[in-house]
Structures are given as C-alpha cells and as structure tokens.
BADO-588493 format. One record per residue (C-alpha): residue in three letters; x, y, z. Coordinates in steps of 0.5 Angstrom, whole numbers, plus 500, padded with zeros to 3 digits. Example, Ala and Ser with C-alpha at 12.3 -4.5 7.8 and 13.67 -1.06 7.14 Angstrom:
BEGIN
 residuo   u   v   w
     Ala 525 491 516
     Ser 527 498 514
***
This chain:
BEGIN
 residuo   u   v   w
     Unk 571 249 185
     Unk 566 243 183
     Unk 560 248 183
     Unk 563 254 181
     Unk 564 249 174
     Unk 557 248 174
     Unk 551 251 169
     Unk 546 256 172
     Unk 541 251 170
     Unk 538 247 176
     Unk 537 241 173
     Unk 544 240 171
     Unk 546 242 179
     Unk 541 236 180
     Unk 544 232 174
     Unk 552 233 178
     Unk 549 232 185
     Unk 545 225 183
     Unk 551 222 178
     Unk 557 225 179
     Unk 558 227 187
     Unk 552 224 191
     Unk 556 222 196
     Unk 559 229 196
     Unk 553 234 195
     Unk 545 233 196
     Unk 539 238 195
     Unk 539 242 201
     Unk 535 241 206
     Unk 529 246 208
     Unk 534 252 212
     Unk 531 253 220
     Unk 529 260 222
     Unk 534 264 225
     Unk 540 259 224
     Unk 546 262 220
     Unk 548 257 215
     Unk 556 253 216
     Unk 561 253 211
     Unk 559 246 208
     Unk 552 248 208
     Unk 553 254 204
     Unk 557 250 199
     Unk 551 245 199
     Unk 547 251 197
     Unk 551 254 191
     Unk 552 247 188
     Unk 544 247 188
     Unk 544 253 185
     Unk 548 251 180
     Unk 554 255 182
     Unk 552 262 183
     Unk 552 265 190
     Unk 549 272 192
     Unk 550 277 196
     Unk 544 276 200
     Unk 549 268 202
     Unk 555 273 203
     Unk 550 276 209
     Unk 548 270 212
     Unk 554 268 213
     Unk 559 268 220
     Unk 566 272 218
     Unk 570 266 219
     Unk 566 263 212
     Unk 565 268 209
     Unk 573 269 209
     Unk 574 262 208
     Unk 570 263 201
     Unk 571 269 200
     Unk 578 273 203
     Unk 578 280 200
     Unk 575 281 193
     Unk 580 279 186
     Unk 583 274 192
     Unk 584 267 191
     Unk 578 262 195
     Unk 577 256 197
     Unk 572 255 191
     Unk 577 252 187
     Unk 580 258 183
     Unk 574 262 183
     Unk 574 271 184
     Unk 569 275 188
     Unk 567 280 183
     Unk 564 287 187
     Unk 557 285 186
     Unk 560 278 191
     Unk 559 273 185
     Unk 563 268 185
     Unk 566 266 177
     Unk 570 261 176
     Unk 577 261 170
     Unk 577 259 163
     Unk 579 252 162
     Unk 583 255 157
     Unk 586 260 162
     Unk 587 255 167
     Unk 591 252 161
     Unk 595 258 159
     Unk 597 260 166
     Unk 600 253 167
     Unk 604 252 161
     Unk 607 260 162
     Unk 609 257 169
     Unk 612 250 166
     Unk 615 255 161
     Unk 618 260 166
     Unk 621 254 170
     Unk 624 250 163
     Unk 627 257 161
     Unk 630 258 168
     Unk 633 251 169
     Unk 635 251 160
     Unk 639 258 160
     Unk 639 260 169
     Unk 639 268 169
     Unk 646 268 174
     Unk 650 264 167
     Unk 646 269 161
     Unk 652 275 162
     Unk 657 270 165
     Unk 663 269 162
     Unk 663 265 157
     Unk 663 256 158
     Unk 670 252 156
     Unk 670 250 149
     Unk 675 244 151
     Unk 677 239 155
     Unk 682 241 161
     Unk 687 235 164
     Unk 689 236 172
     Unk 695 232 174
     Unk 695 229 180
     Unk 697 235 184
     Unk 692 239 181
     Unk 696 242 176
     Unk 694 244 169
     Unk 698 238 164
     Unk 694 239 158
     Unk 688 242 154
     Unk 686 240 148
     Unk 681 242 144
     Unk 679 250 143
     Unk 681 255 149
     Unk 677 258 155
     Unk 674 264 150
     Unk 677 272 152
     Unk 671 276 154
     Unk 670 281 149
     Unk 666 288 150
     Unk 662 291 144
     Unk 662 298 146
     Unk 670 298 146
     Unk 669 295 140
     Unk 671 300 132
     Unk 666 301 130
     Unk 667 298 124
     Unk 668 292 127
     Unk 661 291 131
     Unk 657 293 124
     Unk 661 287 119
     Unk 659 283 124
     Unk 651 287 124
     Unk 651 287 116
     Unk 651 281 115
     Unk 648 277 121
     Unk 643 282 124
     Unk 642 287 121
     Unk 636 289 126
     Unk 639 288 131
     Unk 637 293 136
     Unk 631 293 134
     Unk 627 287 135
     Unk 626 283 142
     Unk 631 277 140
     Unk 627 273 135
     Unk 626 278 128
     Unk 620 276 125
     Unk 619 279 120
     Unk 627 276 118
     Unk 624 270 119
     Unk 618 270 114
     Unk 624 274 109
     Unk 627 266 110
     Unk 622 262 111
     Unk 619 265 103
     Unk 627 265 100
     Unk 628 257 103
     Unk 621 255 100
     Unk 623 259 094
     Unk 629 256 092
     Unk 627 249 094
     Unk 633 249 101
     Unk 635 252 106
     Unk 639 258 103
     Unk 637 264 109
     Unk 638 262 116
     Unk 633 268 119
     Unk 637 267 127
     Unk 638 273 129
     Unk 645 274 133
     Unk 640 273 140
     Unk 639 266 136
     Unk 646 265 135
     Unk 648 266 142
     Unk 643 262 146
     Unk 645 256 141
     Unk 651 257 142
     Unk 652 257 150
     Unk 646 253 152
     Unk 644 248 146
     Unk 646 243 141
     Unk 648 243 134
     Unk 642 239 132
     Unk 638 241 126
     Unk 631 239 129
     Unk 624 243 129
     Unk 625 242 138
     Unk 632 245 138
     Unk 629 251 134
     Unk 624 251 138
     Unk 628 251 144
     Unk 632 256 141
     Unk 626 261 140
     Unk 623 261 147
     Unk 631 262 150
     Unk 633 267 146
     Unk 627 272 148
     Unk 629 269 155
     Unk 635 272 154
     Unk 633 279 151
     Unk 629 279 158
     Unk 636 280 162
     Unk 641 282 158
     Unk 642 289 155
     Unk 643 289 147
     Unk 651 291 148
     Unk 652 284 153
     Unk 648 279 148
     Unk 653 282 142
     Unk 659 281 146
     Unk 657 274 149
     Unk 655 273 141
     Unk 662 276 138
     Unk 666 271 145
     Unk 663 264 142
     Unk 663 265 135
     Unk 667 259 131
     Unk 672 261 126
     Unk 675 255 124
     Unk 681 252 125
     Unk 680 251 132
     Unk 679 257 134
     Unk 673 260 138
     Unk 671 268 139
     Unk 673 274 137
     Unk 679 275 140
     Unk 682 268 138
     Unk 680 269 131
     Unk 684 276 130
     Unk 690 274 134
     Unk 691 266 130
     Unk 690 269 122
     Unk 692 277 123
     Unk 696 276 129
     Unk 692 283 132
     Unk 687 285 138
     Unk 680 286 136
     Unk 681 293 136
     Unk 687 293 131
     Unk 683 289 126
     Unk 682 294 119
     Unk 676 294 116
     Unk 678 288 111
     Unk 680 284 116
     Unk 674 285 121
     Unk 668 283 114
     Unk 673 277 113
     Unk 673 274 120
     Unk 665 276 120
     Unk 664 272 113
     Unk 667 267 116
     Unk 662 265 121
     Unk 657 262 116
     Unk 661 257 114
     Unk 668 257 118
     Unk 671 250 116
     Unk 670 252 108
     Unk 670 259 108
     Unk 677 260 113
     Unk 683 263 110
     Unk 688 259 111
     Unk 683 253 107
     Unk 680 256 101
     Unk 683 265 101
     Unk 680 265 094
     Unk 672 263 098
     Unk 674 267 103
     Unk 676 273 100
     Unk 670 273 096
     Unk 664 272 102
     Unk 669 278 104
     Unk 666 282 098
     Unk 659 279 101
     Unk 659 283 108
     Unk 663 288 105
     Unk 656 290 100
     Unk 651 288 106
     Unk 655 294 111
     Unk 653 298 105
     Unk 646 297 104
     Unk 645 298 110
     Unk 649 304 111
     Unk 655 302 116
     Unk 660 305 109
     Unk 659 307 103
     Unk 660 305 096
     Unk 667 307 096
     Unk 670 306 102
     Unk 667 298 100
     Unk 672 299 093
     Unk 678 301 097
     Unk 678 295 101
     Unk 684 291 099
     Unk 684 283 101
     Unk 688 282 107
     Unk 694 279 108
     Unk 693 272 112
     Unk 699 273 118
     Unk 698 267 122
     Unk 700 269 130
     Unk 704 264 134
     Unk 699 259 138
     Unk 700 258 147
     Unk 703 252 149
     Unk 698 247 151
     Unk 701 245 157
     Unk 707 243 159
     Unk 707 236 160
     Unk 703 229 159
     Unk 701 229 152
     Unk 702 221 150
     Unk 698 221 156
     Unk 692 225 155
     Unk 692 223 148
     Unk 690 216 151
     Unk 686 219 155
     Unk 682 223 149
     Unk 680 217 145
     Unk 675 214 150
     Unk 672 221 152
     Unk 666 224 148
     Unk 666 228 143
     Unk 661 234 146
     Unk 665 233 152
     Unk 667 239 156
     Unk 671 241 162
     Unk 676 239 167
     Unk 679 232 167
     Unk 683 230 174
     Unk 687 225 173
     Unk 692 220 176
     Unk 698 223 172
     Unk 704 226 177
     Unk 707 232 173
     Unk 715 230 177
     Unk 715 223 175
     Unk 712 225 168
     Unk 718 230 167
     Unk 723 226 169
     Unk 720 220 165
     Unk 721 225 159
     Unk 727 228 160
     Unk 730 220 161
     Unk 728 219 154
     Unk 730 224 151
     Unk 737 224 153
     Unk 737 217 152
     Unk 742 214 146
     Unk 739 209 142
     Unk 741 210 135
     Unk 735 209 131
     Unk 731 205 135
     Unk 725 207 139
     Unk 723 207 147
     Unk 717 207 151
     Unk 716 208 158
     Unk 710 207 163
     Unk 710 207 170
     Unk 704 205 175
     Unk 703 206 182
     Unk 701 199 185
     Unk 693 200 184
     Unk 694 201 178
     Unk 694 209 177
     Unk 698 212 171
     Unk 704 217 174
     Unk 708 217 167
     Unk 708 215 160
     Unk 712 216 154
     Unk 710 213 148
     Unk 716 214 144
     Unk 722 218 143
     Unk 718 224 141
     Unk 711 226 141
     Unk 707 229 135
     Unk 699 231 135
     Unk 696 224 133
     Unk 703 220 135
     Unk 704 212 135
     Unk 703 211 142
     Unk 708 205 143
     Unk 707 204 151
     Unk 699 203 151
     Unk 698 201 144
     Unk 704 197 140
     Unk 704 189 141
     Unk 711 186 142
     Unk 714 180 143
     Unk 716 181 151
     Unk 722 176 151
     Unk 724 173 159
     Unk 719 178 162
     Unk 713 173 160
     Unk 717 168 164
     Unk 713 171 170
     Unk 706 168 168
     Unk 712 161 167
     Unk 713 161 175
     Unk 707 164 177
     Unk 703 158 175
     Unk 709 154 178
     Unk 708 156 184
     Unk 701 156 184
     Unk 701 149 183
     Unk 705 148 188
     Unk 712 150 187
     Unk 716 153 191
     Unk 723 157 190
     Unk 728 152 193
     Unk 724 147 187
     Unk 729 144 184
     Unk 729 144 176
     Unk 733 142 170
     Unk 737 147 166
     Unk 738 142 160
     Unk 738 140 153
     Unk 730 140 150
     Unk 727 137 144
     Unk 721 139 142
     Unk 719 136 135
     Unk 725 140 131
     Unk 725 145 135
     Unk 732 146 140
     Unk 731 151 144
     Unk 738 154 148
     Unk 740 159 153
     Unk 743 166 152
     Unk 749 164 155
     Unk 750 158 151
     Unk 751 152 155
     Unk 746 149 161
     Unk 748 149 169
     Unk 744 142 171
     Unk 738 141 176
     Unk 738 147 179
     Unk 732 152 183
     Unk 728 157 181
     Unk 730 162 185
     Unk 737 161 181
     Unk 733 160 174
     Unk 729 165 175
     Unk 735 170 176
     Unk 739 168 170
     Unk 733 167 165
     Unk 734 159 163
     Unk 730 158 158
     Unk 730 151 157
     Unk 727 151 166
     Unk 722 155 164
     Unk 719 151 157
     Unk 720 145 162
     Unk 715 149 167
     Unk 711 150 163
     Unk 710 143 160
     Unk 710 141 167
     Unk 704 145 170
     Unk 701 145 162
     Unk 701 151 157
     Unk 693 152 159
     Unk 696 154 166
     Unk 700 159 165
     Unk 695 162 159
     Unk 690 163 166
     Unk 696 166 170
     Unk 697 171 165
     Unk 689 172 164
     Unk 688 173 173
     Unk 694 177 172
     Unk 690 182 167
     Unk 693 180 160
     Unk 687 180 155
     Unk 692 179 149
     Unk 692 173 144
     Unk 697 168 147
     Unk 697 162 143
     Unk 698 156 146
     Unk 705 154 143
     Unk 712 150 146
     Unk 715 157 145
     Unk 710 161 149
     Unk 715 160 154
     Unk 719 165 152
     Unk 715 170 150
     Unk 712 169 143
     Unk 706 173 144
     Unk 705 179 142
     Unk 703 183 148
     Unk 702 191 150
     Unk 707 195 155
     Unk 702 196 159
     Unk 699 190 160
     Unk 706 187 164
     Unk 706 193 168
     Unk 700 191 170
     Unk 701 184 171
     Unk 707 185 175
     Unk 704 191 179
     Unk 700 185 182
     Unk 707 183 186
     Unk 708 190 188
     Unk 700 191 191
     Unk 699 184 193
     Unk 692 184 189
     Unk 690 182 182
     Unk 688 184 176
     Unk 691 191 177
     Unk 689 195 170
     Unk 692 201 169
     Unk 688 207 168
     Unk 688 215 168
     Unk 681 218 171
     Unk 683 219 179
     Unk 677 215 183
     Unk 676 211 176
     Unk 679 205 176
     Unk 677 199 177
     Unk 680 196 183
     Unk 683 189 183
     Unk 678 184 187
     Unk 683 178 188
     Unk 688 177 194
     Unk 695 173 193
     Unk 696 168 199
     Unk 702 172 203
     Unk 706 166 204
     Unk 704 161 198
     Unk 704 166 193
     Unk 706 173 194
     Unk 713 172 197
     Unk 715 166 192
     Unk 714 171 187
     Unk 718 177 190
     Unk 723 172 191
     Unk 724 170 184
     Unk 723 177 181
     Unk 729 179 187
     Unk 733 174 185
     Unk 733 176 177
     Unk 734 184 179
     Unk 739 183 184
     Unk 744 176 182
     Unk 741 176 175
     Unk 740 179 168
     Unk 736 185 171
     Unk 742 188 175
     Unk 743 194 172
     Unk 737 197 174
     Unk 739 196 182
     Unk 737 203 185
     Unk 739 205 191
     Unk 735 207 197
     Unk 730 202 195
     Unk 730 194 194
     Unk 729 192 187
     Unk 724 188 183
     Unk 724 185 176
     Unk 725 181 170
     Unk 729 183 162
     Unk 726 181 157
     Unk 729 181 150
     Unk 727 177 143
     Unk 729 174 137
     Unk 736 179 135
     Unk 735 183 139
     Unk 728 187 136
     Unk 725 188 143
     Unk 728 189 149
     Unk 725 190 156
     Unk 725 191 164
     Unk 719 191 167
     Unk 719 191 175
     Unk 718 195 182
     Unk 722 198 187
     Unk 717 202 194
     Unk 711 204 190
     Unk 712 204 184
     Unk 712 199 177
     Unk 715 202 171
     Unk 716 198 165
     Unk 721 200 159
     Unk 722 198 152
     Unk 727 199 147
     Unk 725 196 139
     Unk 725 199 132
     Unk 718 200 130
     Unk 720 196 123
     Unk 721 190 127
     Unk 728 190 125
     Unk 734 187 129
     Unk 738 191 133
     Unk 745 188 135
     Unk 747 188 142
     Unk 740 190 145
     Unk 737 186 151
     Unk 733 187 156
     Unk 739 188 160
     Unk 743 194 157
     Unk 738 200 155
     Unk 731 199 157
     Unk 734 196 164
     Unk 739 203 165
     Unk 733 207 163
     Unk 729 203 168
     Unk 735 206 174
     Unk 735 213 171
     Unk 728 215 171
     Unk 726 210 178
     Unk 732 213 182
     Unk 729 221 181
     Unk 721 219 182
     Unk 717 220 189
     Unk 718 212 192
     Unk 715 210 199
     Unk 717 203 202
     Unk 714 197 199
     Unk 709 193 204
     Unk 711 187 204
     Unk 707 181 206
     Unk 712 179 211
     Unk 718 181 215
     Unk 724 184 211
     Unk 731 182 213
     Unk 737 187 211
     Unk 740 187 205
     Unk 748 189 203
     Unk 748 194 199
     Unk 752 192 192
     Unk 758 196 190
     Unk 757 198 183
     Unk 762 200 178
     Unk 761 202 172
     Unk 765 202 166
     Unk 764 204 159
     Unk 767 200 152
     Unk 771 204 147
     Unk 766 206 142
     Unk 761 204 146
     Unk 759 210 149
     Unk 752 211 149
     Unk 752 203 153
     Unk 754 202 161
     Unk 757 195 163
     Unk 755 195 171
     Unk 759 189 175
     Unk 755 188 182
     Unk 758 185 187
     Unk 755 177 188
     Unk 749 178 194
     Unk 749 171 197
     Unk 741 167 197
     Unk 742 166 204
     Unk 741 174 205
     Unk 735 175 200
     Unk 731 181 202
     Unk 725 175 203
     Unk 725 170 208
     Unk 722 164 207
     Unk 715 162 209
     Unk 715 157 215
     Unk 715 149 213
     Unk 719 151 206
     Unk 727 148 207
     Unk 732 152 204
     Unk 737 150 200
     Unk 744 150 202
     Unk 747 154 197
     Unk 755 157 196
     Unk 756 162 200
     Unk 761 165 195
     Unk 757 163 188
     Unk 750 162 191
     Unk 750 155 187
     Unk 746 149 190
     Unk 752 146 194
     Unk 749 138 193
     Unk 748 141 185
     Unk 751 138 180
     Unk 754 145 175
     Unk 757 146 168
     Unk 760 151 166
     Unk 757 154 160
     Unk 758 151 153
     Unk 759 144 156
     Unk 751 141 154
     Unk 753 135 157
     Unk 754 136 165
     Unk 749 135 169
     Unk 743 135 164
     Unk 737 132 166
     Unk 732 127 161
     Unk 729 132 156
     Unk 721 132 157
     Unk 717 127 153
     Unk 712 131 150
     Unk 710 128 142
     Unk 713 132 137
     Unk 710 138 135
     Unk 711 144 130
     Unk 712 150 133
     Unk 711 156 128
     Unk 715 163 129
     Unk 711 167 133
     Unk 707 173 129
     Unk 711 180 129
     Unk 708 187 131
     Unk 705 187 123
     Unk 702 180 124
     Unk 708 176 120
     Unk 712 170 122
     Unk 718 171 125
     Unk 723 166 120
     Unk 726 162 127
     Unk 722 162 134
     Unk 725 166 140
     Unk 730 162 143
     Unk 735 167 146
     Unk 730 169 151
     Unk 733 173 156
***
C-alpha cells in the first residue's frame, strides 16, 4: 500500500526506503538466473520502482503470489486498496476517494442507527407518558394520546391538498429536501432581516418530528437534511404524508390529524368540509397562537392564508375559496385518562423530565386505589378535607389520595402539606425512650409539669400517677411523653425522628413532644413502616425497582417488640381502637392538634401502613375532630377491603381474644360512630416480652399496674410525681401549615 503511494521517480522510492521504512524496504538485491521472485521479493522490487508493477512481474511470479497481489482484475489486493488495471498496473485510490468512501460509510451507518428503516413506516411513537399499576394495568396518561394512524389515500381530496398548499407545495416532486424551496427562503429571510420562510418540506417536518429534537441549531438542521433524503429512500410518498399528517401538533395537546378533527369539529378525517381542513392545516405553523379555541379572529384569518395558496396552486378556484364560511368550533368530548391514581401520577409528574416519553410501571395497586377513593369519598366530614397514603413495608405507594376531590393541578395534602401531627409524633418520644434503654414495663409519672409558664395537660383532664409505658403509650398521656422527652433530651428524639426518615424542620421546643412540628403524611408513614418491615429509614416511593431500600435493622428484642408493643397497646386498649380490624392484629397511634385543626391515625396491620388525616386547609378548628373518630374509622374502613398478608413478627405471636365491638351512633351525629371495645388484659398483648425483662403485674380487669397508685380523672393531686427540674424556658406556639403561630402550644395532644 506503502508503495502503491509512492511517485514513478526513483529517488523518491529511494528517499521512502532510506527515511521512512529501512527497516521494511531495501534496493533489492541483483535477481538470480532462473529463480522466480516471492511475495516479499516482488513488493521490494515495486517499491524500488517506485510503486508501478508490470505485466512482465505478474509473469514471473508463482500463482499463489500473483493471487495473493492481484485476485481477479477491479478486485481488491493486498496492495493496500490498490486496483489491477487490464494492462496489470497496479493504481492506488485517491486520498480524497478514500475519504469520501469513509465518510459515505460513517454516514449510512449514523442514518441507520438515527431513523432505522423497520421504525420510518412504523406506527407513529407515544406522545405521552403511560402509567402501569402494579398489576400491569393502564392508571393514567398524561400528556398527548399515542397518535391514530391516518392513510393519505383514503383521505378527500381537498383535505390532503390544504395541508400540500401551504406546507409543501412540491411535494411530490423533490426527493425530500426542496432545494429550490430553500434558496426561495434562505433569500425571503435574509431580505426581511429574520426568519420569515421555514423552507422544510413535509419530508423535513416528518423526520424532526419522529426522530429529533425541537432545537433551532444549525446541527439539527443538518440532522434534518440527511434524514429526510434517507427517508425518501424507503418510504413511498403516500407513507411519509400519512406519518407527517399522524404527528402533527395542533395545539391544545392535541397530536395528529385525527385527534385535531375530532377535539375542535367533533368529526373523522373524512367528514372535515373544506373550511375546516385549511384551518386545522394553518394551524400547524403556529398551534399555541393560531388554535381556535385561543385566538378564532387569527385562526380564521391563516385560514384565509391556506385557502389562497390552494388557489395558486391550482387545488380550488377563486370562487370555491370565496364561498368558504368560517367554521364553527364544536369541541368534541375528550376520553378518560384512566380510571384511577391521578393524586398519584400527579406526584409522580413532578420528578419526571419534560421530553420524556413512554411507559412508567409503578407501585400503585388499582384495588387498593379504588377503595382508598371510594372510602373518601363517602366519608362525611362537613367541610373539612382528607388525606390518605398507604404504603407496603418497604416503602412502595399502593394508594394515595390527596384530598376529597381531585382536579388537574390539584393541592396534594398526603405527599405535600405540613401539619402539626399531634400524639402521632409520640412515636419518636418512645422510640428514643426505648433506645436508651427504656422498656415498656418502664414506669413513669403522668403528672402535673411546669415548663416556664407553660402548663401542659392531658385530653382526659386529670393524671393517673406513676405509670408504664405500654399504658402511657395507649392512652397518649402528654405529660409521660414531654417527661421523656427531657429525660433522654430533646436532640434524641429529633435523631429518632431523622433515622426514622423525617427530613422536616423540628424545632427543638418543650412542645415538640406533643407534636408541634409541622410534618407531611407521608413522612409518618414512613416512619411507622419502619416497625412494620423491622428496617429503617423506609422512604415511600412509586417507581417499581426505584426505591431506595432501607439499610438499618432494628434490634429484634430491644427495639422492634418494644415498639410493636406500645403501638398495640394504643390501638387495641387505648385512643386508636376504632380502627381495630378484624382478621388482623392492629397497630398504631391517633394523633390530633390544637381544637381540633388536625386529626390523625397512622398505623399497620399485615403488610400494609396507611396514614390518614382529617383537617381544614385554612387551619381552622373543627370541633369534636380527633384522631380517634374520623381519620381512625376512615383507617378501618379502607384497611379491612385492601389485599393483607400476615405481619412477620421479630418474635413468636401469642393468641389474641377478638374484641367485641359495638357501635352506636348519637342523635344528630350520624356522620361520627362511637366503638365500645371490650377491655384486652396486658398480660394477653399479642407481643411476648424479650427474655430478662419483668412483667409488671397488672389488673386482670383494668390492666392497672397493681402496685401503682391511680387517680381518676380530674384529681391533679393523687399520685403525681415531682415535676422535672428544667430552667424556665418560653415556649412559642408552633407555626401552622401557612407559617403563623398557633396563639397557644398543642397541649390536648392525643
């Protein structure tokens, strides 16, 4: 190849061999009588010579080197690229053939892999973004529908050419790049001093459209040239038109021709008049200004404009244009996105990129969706608003409602609003407890406690004395968990609460006990699926194979019983029984703020947590709302029609008496159900305790700590322990969901 390169002259053949190859190449020794030369000998030989080989070197050569060389005359040989002329000269190709083959081969294989021939008369790509539940089936949709397929041929005649007027008027005469159109442009644009002439033709439009960007650059434009002559190459005229008509935008979210016809006339391709057609095909330039349904007055005027270039070029006449009335907008009736999860894939949405397409399969479980729905909905709460999420253990979204009724770009309460959670904040109060060592036979007192001139109480008016936490626990004594917190220091149960996945603002305040920080649902949901699964931090998320999988483990014995323990005791003997389900053991916590403006239950039962809260979204109070009423009934209602699977315990489960229940509705009060559950002794917890912890004796009919002293409710003085020396600190009301302080701390937590 080297030599094949080289000059006739001899002195540069000796210039190569002495400078640039002498390792390879030397004058070639003086030939012996009768030896026919080798391969290496004849290619020393034509290098010498300066790279020419003769007919008379062919003879004297064996078969197999002159293969070897030569192959058959035009093939390609060993010479580096070199062709065996008639005569047996060997020539060498141009450099800038070379090149030009190798950037034809760069350029076939860009094209192949930028717009590959089995996709250019495909059916046309997903415009938006399809959402899969769990199961595989449809949810939701959002952004524009999957484009219907649309046949030019079949097409009126007068529908096809509005769309040639005023696009492509020399559609079927170029091979997809019109270049007398686009020096008619480039001279228009440089004469008014912008771009005043696209010059694409429909070939153009089709290729951006199906296989590149929006982007004005000179590269796009490039891209756009070399695709659209690629796509002439295998797609007749009839299929680029048909692709072109399918992707068309039209404004108002509406792809393709058949979507356009059918969202502003109400009618198929076919049925469109004249009018109608030259007014969806003036839309394409301009489909957010010159649609309709935002500006008629425009539209009808670049109807005008479409109309006069179908007469210049023949298509109608000038009368036919004339008797053109403007057309009367008749909106048809848009599909259903899905039937369910739009709370959810709203959420969803917001981390999604704005060029993204295709399908998303998510965690959501359409059942559990629906009954979440349909449990909102019939629920009766005035005026005031609901939330709902519900999580599998791990972590993964199965329902979510964020408010009583869903609109586009609807306030999403479950995933985005801060409240004050009430008793449900307690969690991270007890966790810290315990992980210092508490347990729940951990007796402490449920007294009177001054912190500065703040004088916290309990909901149920009064204080029961020294008691344990299990007990505590179940009834929400406010004044056991603000003494915890003290005990074990606030910046402790702010750490609970962070391992626990809360990533909210806590400040650290006296009352931050008992729930003043403002958190979102899910953020509890998550942190009380950390006693459902055992592992910690559990963050909800809704992407199958997405989420980030929690990465710490409770200690079995120390921690996770404990917990499972107290979160028993305050569903089944405490504040949280009206949400006891039957079938399944129940766990949880009510919560509920300052007169009312919040009201929670967050729990579990078998493999799923669910969260629920009840509130306005002013912040004003609602009489007779606690965590216990609405949100935990709403709780029962949608977790006993959900799919559950048995909770795996960290340790052996004993048998639990079913509770009876009754219920019994006040006059007036129809929309509020009172439960009376039949008492569940400690001592029959559905928790053993670990080894090496002492059970408390308890009342086999109160579940009182027998050797405690009690008081009933109202008498502040019986059996108070002494208040907790701390140095008077003010206690500012904690911020509301609009950042304004509460005029008084929570101090009816419950």
């Amino acid at each position: 190849m080297i030599g094949a390169c080289l000059t006739q002259s001899d002195h540069r053949a000796r210039a190569f061999q002495k400078f640039a190859a002498p390792a390879l190449f030397y004058p070639s020794p003086a030939p012996v009588a009768g030896a026919v030369p080798g391969f290496r000998a004849l290619w020393r030989q034509t290098i010498y010579r300066g790279g020419r080989m003769t007919t008379q070197d062919l003879t004297n050569t064996t078969p197999p080197v002159r293969k070897r060389l030569f192959g058959k005359a035009g093939e390609r040989t060993r010479l580096g690229g070199a062709l065996t002329t008639g005569a047996g000269v060997v020539r060498a190709w141009p450099w800038w053939f070379k090149v030009l083959l190798a950037g034809l081969i760069v350029l076939v294989a860009w094209e192949t892999w930028a717009a590959p021939p089995w996709k250019l008369g495909g059916p046309p790509p997903s415009q938006g973004i399809d959402f899969l539940g769990a199961d595989g089936s449809l949810i939701a949709h959002r952004g524009p529908k999957t484009a219907t397929p649309v046949d030019a041929e079949q097409l009126p005649d007068h529908v096809r050419q509005a769309f040639l007027a005023i696009e492509d008027r020399r559609f079927y005469e170029h091979g997809g790049v019109d270049f007398r159109g686009l020096a008619r442009a480039t001279v228009a644009n440089f004469q008014a001093g912008g771009v005043v002439e696209g010059g694409s033709t429909i070939t153009q439009q089709y290729v951006k459209n199906a296989f590149l960007t929006q982007d004005r650059t000179f590269v796009r434009k490039g891209k756009e040239l070399l695709l659209a002559d690629w796509a002439e190459l295998w797609m007749s005229k009839n299929e680029i038109l048909s692709r072109y008509l399918e992707l068309c935008y039209f404004g108002e979210g509406q792809y393709g021709l058949t979507a356009a016809a059918h969202y502003y006339f109400d009618r198929t391709p076919a049925e469109l008049t004249l009018g109608q057609a030259a007014m969806l095909a003036g839309m394409v330039k301009a489909p957010s200004n010159l649609s309709p349904t935002v500006d008629y007055e425009a539209s009808t005027e670049r109807m005008r404009v479409v109309l006069g270039a179908m007469t210049y070029a023949g298509f109608i006449t000038d009368e036919e244009a004339k008797d053109v009335d403007d057309p009367k907008v008749t909106l048809g009736a848009e599909e259903e996105e899905g039937p369910t999860g739009s709370w959810f894939v709203d959420w969803l949405m917001q981390d999604m990129d704005d060029d993204f397409t295709g399908t998303v399969q998510t965690t959501l479980e359409p059942d559990a969706q629906a009954r979440a729905e349909r449990v909102v909905r019939n629920a009766r709460l005035g005026g005031a608003e609901v939330a709902l999420i519900a999580l599998r253990p791990d972590g993964a979204i199965a329902a979510m409602v964020g408010g009583r009724e869903w609109t586009p770009k609807a306030f999403n309460r479950a995933m985005t609003a801060k409240r004050q959670p009430g008793s449900t904040f307690k969690l991270f109060d007890y966790f810290a407890a315990i992980r210092s060592g508490m347990t729940p036979t951990t007796m402490v007192g449920d007294s009177p406690i001054e912190i500065g001139e703040w004088k916290p109480t309990n909901a149920y008016k009064g204080f029961y004395g020294p008691m344990p936490l299990s007990r505590a626990f179940a009834i929400s004594s406010n004044t056991v968990a603000i003494r915890l917190a003290q005990m074990v220091g606030p910046d402790e149960v702010i750490d609970a609460a962070r391992d626990l996945g809360v990533a909210s603002e806590i400040p650290e305040t006296p009352s931050m006990a008992l729930g003043t920080a403002n958190l979102t649902l899910q953020e509890l949901a998550g942190a009380y699926a950390a006693f459902a699964s055992g592992k910690y931090p559990v963050k909800p998320y809704g992407i199958a194979d997405a989420g980030e999988a929690p990465w710490r483990s409770l200690d079995a014995r120390r921690e996770w019983a404990p917990m499972l323990q107290l979160l028993f005791a305050a569903a089944n003997n405490g504040t949280g029984r009206a949400a006891v389900i039957d079938g399944q053991p129940t766990f949880g916590k009510t919560g509920t703020s300052q007169e009312g403006r919040d009201g929670l239950f967050v729990g579990f039962a078998g493999n799923m947590v669910t969260a629920v809260w009840v509130g306005r979204d002013d912040n004003g109070p609602i009489p007779g709302n606690h965590g216990g009423g609405n949100p935990a009934q709403i709780w029962r209602q949608f977790m006993s029609g959900v799919k559950l699977e048995p909770l795996t315990l960290p340790i052996n489960a004993k048998t639990v008496k079913r509770p009876t229940v009754r219920r019994t509705a006040a006059p007036g009060e129809a929309d509020m159900t009172t439960i009376e559950i039949g008492n569940i002794p400690f001592d029959e917890m559905l928790i053993d305790l670990p080894e090496g912890i002492p059970q408390l004796p308890l009342d086999e009919q109160t579940g009182e700590a027998v050797n405690a002293p009690t008081a009933p409710p109202g008498a502040a003085g019986a059996g108070t322990m002494p208040a907790i020396d701390v140095p008077p600190v003010p206690v500012p009301g904690a911020p509301d969901n609009r950042g304004q302080a509460n005029p008084q701390p929570a101090a009816n937590a419950q």
